[in-house]
VOBA-1610 file (N, C-alpha, C; in pm, whole numbers, padded with zeros to 5 digits, always signed):
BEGIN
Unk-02952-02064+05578Unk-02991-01942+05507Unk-02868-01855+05477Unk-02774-01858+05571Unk-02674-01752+05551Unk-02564-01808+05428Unk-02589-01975+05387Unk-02483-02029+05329Unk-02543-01997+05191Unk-02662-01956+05201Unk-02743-01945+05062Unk-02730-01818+05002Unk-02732-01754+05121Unk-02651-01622+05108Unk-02534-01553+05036Unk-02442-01665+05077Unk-02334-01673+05039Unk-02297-01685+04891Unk-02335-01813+04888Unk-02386-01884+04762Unk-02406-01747+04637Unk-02503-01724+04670Unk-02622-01620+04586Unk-02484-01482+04572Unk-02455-01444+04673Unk-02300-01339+04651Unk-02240-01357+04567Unk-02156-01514+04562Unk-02053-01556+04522Unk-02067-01570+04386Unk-02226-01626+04313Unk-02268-01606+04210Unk-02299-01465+04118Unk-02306-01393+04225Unk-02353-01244+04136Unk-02221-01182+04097Unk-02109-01242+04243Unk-01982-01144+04216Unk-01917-01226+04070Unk-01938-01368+04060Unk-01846-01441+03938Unk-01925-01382+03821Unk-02039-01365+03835Unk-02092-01299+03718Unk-02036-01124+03649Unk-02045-01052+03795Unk-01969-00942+03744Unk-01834-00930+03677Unk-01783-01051+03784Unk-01653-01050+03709Unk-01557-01112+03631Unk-01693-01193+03589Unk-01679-01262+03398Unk-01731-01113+03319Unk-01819-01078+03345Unk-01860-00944+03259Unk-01770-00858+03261Unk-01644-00823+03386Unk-01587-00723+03366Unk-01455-00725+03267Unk-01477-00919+03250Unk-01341-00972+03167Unk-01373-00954+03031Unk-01465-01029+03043Unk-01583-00940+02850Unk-01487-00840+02830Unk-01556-00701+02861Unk-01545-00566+02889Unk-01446-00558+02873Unk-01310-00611+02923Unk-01167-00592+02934Unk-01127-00642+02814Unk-01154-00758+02760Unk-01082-00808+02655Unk-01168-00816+02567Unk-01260-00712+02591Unk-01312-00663+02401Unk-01263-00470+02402Unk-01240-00426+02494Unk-01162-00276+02516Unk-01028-00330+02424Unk-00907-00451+02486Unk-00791-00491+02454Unk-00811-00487+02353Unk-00901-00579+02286Unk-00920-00633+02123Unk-00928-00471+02072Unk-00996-00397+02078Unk-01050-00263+02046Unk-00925-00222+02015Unk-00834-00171+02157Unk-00690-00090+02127Unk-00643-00146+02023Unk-00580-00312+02043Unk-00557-00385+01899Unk-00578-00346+01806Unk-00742-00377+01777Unk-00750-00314+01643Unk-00694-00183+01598Unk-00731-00079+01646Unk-00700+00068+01619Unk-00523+00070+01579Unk-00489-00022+01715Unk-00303+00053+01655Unk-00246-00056+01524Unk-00317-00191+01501Unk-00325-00286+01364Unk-00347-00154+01246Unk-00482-00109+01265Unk-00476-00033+01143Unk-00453+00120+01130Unk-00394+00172+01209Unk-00329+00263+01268Unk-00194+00271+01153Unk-00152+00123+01139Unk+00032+00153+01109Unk-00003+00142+00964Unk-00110+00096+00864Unk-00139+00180+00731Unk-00192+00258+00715Unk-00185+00382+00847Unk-00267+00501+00797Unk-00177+00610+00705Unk-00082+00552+00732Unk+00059+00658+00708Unk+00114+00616+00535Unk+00080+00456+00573Unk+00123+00459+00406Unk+00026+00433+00282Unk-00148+00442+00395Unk-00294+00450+00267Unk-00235+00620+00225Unk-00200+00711+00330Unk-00191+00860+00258Unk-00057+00891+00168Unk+00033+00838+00183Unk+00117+00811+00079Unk+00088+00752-00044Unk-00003+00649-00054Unk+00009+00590-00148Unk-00094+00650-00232Unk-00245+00717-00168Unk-00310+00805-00208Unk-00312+00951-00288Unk-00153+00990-00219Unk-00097+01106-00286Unk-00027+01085-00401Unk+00026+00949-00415Unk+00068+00899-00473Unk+00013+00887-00653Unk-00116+00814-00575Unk-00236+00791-00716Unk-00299+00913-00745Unk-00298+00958-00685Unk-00377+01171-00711Unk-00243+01173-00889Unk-00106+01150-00839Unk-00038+01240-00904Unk-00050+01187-01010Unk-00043+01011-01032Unk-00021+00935-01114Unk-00172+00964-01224Unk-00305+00950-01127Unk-00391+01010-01218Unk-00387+01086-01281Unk-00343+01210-01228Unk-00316+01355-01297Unk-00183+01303-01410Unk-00143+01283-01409Unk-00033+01235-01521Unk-00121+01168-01621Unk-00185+01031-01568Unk-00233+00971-01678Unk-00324+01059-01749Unk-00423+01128-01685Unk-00518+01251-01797Unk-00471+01311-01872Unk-00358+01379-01793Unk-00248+01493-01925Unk-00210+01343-02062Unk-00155+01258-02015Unk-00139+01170-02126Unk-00246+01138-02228Unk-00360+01114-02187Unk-00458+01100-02231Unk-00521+01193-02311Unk-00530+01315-02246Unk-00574+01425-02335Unk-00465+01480-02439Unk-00347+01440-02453Unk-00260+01472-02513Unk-00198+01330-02620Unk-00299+01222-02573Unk-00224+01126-02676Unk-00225+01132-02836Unk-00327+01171-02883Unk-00333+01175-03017Unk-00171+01287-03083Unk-00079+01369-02994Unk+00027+01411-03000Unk+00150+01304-03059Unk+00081+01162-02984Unk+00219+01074-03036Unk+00163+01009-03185Unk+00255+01071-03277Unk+00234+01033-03407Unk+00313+00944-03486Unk+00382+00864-03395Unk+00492+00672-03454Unk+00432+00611-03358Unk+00436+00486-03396Unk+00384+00415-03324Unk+00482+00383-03171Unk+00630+00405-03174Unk+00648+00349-03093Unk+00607+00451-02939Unk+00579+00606-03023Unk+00551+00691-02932Unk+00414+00689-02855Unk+00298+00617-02937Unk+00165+00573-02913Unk+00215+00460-02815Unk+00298+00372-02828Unk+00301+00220-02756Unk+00367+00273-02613Unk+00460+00383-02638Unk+00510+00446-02538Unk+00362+00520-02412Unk+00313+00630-02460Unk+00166+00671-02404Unk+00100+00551-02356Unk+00059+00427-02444Unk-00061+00378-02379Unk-00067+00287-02301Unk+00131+00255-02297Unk+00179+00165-02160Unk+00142+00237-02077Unk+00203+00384-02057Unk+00224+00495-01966Unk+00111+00483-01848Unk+00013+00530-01973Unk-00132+00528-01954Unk-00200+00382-01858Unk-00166+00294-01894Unk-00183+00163-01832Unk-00158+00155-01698Unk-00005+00171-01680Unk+00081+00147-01538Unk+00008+00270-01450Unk-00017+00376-01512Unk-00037+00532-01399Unk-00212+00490-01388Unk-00277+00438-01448Unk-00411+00398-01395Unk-00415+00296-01277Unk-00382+00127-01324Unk-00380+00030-01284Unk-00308-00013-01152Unk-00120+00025-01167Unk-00079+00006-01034Unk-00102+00086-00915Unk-00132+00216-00885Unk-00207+00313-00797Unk-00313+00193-00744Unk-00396+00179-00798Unk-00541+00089-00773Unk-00495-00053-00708Unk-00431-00109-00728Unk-00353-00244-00718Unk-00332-00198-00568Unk-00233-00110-00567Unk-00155-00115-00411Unk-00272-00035-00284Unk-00349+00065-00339Unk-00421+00122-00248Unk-00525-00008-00239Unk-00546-00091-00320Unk-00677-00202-00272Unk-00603-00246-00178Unk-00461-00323-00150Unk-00381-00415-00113Unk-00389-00362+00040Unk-00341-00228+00064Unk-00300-00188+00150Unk-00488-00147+00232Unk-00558-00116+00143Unk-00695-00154+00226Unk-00728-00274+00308Unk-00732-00336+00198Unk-00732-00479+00279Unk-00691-00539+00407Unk-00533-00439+00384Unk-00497-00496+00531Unk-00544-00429+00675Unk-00541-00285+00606Unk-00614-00147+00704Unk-00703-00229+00743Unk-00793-00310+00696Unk-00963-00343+00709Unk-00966-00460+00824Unk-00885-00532+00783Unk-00888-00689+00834Unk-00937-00658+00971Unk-01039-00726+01042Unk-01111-00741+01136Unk-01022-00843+01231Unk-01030-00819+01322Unk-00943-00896+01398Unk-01005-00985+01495Unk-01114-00951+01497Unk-01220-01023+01602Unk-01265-01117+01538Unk-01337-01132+01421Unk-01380-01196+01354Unk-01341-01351+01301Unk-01253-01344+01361Unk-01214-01507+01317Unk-01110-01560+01404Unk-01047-01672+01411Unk-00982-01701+01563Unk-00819-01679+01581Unk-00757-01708+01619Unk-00647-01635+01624Unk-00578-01675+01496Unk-00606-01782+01499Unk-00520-01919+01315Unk-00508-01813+01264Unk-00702-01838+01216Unk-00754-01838+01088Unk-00736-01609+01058Unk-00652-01548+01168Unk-00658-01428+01133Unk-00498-01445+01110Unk-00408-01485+01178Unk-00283-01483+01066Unk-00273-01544+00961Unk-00348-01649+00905Unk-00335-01699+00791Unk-00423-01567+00689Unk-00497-01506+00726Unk-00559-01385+00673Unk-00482-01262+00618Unk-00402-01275+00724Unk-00313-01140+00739Unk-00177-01183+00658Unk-00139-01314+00678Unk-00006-01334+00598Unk-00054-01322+00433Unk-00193-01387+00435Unk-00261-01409+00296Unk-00240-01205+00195Unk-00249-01155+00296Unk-00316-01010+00235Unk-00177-00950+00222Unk-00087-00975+00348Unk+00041-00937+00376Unk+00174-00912+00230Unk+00140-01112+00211Unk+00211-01122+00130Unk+00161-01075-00052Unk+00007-01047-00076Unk-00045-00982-00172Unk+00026-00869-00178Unk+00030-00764-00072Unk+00052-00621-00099Unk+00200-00635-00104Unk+00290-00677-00067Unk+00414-00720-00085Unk+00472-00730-00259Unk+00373-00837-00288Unk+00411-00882-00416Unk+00368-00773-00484Unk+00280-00701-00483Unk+00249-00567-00538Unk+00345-00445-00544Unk+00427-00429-00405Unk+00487-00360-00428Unk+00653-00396-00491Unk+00651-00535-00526Unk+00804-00569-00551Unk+00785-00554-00737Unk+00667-00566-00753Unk+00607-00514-00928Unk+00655-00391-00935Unk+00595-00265-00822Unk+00624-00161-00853Unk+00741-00078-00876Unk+00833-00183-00775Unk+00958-00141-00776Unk+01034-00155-00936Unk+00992-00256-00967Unk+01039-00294-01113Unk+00992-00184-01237Unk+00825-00154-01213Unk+00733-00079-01300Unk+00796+00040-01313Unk+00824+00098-01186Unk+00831+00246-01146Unk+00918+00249-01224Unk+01033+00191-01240Unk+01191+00248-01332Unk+01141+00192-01470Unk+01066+00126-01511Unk+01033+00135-01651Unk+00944+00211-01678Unk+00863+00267-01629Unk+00751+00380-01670Unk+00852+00528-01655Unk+00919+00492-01574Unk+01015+00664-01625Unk+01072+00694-01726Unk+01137+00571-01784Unk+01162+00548-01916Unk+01067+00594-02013Unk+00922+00524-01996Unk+00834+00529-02114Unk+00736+00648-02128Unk+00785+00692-02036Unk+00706+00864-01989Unk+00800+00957-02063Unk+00951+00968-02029Unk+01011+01080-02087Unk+00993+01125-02251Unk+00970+00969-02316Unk+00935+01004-02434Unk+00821+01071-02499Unk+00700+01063-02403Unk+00592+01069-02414Unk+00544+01236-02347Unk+00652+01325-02288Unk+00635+01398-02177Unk+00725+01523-02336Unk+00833+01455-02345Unk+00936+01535-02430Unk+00841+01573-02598Unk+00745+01436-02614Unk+00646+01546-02724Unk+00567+01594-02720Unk+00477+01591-02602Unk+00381+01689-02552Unk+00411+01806-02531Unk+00556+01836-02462Unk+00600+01954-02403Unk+00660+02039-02533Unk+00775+01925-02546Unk+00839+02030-02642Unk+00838+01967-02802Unk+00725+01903-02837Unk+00682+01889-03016Unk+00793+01785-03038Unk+00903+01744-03014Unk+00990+01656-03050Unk+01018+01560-02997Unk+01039+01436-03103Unk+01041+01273-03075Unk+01198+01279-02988Unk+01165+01237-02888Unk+01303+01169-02802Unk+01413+01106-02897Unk+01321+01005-02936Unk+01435+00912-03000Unk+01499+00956-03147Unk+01448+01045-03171Unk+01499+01074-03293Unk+01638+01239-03267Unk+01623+01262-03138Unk+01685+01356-03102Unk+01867+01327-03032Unk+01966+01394-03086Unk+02036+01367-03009Unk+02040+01423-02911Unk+02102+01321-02810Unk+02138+01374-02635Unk+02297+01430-02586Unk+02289+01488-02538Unk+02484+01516-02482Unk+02431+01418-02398Unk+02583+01427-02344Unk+02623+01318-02226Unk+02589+01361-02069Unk+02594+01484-02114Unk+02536+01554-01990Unk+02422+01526-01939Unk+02288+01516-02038Unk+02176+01462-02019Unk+02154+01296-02027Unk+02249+01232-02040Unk+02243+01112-02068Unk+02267+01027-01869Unk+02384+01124-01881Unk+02419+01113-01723Unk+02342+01131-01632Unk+02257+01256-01687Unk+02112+01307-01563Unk+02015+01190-01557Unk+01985+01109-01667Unk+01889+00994-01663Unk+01991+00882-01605Unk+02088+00830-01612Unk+02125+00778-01570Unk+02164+00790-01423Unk+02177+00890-01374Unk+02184+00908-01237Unk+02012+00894-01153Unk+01956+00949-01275Unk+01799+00962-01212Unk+01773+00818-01201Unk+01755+00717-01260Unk+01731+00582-01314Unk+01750+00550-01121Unk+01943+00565-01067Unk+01963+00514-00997Unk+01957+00528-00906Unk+01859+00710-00873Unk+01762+00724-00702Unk+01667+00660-00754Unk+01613+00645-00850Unk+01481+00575-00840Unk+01477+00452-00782Unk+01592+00396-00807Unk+01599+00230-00776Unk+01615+00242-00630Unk+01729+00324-00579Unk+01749+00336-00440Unk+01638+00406-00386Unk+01544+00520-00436Unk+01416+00543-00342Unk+01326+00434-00363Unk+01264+00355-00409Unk+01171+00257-00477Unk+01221+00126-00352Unk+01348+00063-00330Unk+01405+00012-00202Unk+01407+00048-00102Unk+01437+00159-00041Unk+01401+00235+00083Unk+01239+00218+00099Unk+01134+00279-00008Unk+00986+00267+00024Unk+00946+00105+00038Unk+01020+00037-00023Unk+00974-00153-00023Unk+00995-00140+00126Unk+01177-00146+00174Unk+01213-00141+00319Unk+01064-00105+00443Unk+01020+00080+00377Unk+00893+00067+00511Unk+00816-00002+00481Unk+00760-00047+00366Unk+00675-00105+00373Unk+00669-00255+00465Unk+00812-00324+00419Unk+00823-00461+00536Unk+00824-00411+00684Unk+00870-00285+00749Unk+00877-00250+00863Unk+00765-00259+00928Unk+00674-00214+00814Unk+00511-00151+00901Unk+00433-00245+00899Unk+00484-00384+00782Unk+00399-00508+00810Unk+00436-00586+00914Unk+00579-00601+00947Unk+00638-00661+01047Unk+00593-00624+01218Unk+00572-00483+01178Unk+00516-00455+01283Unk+00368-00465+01374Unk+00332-00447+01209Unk+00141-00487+01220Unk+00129-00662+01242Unk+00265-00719+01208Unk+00241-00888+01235Unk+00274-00867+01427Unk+00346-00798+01456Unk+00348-00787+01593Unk+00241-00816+01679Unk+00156-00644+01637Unk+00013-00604+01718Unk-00074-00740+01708Unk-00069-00828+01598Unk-00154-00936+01591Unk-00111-01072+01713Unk+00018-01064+01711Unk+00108-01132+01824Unk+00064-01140+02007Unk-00012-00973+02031Unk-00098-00995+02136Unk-00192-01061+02137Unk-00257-01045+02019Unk-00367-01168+02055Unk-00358-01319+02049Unk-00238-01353+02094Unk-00237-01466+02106Unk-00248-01544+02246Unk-00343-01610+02303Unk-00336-01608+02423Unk-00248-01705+02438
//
């Protein structure tokens, strides 16, 4: 009787403390998740503030396009118009995606092949933008200079003075546009980390 006893203990205690391992390594998984999508919280609100502005740009363009009266000033606007709608949308889906990815849900593989899958999407998205961004500054000033002030860019001469200001501008853009690619690999590299615990 007393071995049955025993028995019957030894069973209730392995039971508790398979349940308390549950418990433990679905808490773990939990923290996981949170600090996984934790490290695009910083750059969904960047990139959000981002598309606020770009929207607001594209409307003023919009409500102001019938202003461009050559065509190349129309072709100028309705690129404008294109890139300040479309890439905003592109990178905030991208960077959802990865915010989202469930980590429980599938086994350890089949969630880095998930994550490299989404990883390398928002990546390639932002190596577009880097390119976009310095040609839409281009195709904006023209488009900004007849709304504002009634006169075609290109038909205007420039001093050198202002020639230099775009040309200097051109070349933070390129160097801020690299720096933002840079966090962006940091915060994926890092989010490939947090996924790294779950590897048993």
């Amino acid at each position: 009787m007393q071995l049955e006893e025993m028995k019957n203990l030894w069973d209730e205690m392995s039971l508790k403390i398979d349940s308390q391992q549950k418990l433990t390594n679905k808490l773990i998984m939990e923290m996981i998740q949170q600090k996984f999508s934790h490290r695009f919280k910083t750059l969904s609100l960047y990139e959000t503030l981002g598309a606020v502005i770009c929207f607001l740009a594209g409307t003023f363009i919009l409500l102001n396009l019938d202003k461009m009266d050559t065509w190349y000033l129309m072709l100028c606007g309705i690129l404008s118009l294109i890139i300040l709608i479309i890439l905003p949308i592109l990178s905030l889906r991208a960077i959802y995606g990865l915010k989202k990815l469930n980590l429980s849900k599938n086994s350890y593989k089949e969630t880095l092949i998930e994550f490299s899958k989404r990883k390398n999407n928002m990546m390639l998205i932002q190596q577009i933008s880097v390119g976009i961004s310095i040609v839409l500054m281009w195709l904006v000033a023209p488009v900004f200079s007849k709304i504002v002030n009634g006169k075609d860019f290109f038909m205007q001469e420039h001093s050198t003075g202002l020639l230099l200001f775009y040309a200097a501008t051109t070349i933070g853009m390129i160097f801020f546009a690299r720096w933002g690619y840079g966090c962006y690999k940091r915060i994926t590299a890092s989010a490939e980390n947090d996924l790294k615990e779950l590897e048993v």
